[in-house]
N, C-alpha and C positions, 0 to 999 in steps of 0.2 A: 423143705421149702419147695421140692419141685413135685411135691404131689400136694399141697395145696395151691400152686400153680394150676392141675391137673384138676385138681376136684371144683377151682374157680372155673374154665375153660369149661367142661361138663354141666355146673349147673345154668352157665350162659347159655351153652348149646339145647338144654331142657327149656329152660326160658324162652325160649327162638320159638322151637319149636312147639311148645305149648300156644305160645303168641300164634304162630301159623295156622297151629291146629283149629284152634280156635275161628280165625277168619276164616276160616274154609266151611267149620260147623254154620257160621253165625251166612255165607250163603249160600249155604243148600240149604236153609231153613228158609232165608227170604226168598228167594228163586221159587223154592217149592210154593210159598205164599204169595207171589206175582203171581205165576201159573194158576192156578187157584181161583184167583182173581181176575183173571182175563177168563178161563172159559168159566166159569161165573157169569160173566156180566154178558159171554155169548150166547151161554141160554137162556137167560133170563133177560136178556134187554133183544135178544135179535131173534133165538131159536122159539121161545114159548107166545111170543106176539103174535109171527108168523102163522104159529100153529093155531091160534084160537083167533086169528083175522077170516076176514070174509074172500080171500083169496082165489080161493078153487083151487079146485084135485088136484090141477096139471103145477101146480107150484107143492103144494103138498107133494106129491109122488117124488121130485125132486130129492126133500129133505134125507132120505138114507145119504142117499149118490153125495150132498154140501156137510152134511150133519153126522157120518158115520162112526157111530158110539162114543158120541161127546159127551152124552149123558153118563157112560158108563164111565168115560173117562172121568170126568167131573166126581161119579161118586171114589172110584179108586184113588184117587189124587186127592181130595177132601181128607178120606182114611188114611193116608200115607203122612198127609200135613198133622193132622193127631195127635201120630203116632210118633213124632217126628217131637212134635211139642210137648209130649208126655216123657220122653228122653233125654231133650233138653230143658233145663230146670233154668229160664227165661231170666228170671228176675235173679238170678244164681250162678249165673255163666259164666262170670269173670271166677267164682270161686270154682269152678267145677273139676272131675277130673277129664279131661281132654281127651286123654287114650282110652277113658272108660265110654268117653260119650261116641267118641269114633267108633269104636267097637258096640258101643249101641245103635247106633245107625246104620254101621256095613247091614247088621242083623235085621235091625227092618228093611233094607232092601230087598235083603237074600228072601224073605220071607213072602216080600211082595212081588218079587220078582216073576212069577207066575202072571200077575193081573198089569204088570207095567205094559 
């Protein structure tokens, strides 16, 4: 009796913790995809206007100094979002494995970690 006690207490605590795991996958996915989303709409609604307006140099010359590697950021963070969606199986999530998808994820960081 007192180790099916024990193996009840254990599958709760797997439960929990699956449950956690999870809300934590499901916002680093959405976080990444705000992010995404905003410098998105900064190059494309603010940074690429600017650039093909009739402005002048001296606002041009600017954009490194306001703008510095948003674009780049933009594409690394685009690839990371992915990568990111390509690990988490979206419409599968509630079934997925949790410690597999954690451990897929740490891996794309590690890997992206150079261009973060």
């Amino acid at each position: 009796n007192n180790n099916n006690n024990n193996n009840n207490n254990n599958n709760n605590r797997n439960k929990e913790d699956d449950h956690q795991r999870l809300m934590i996958i499901k916002e680093i996915l959405q976080s990444e995809a705000d992010y995404v989303d905003q410098i998105s709409d900064c190059v494309n609604k603010f940074l690429l206007p600017l650039r093909n307006s009739n402005l002048g140099d001296h606002i041009c010359k600017s954009f490194p100094v306001v703008f510095c590697n948003i674009e780049l950021i933009l594409s690394v963070n685009t690839s990371l979002l992915e990568e990111l969606k390509q690990a988490i199986d979206i419409e599968n999530i509630e079934n997925n494995d949790t410690c597999k998808m954690a451990i897929d994820i740490a891996l794309i960081f590690l890997n992206k970690s150079d261009n973060l």
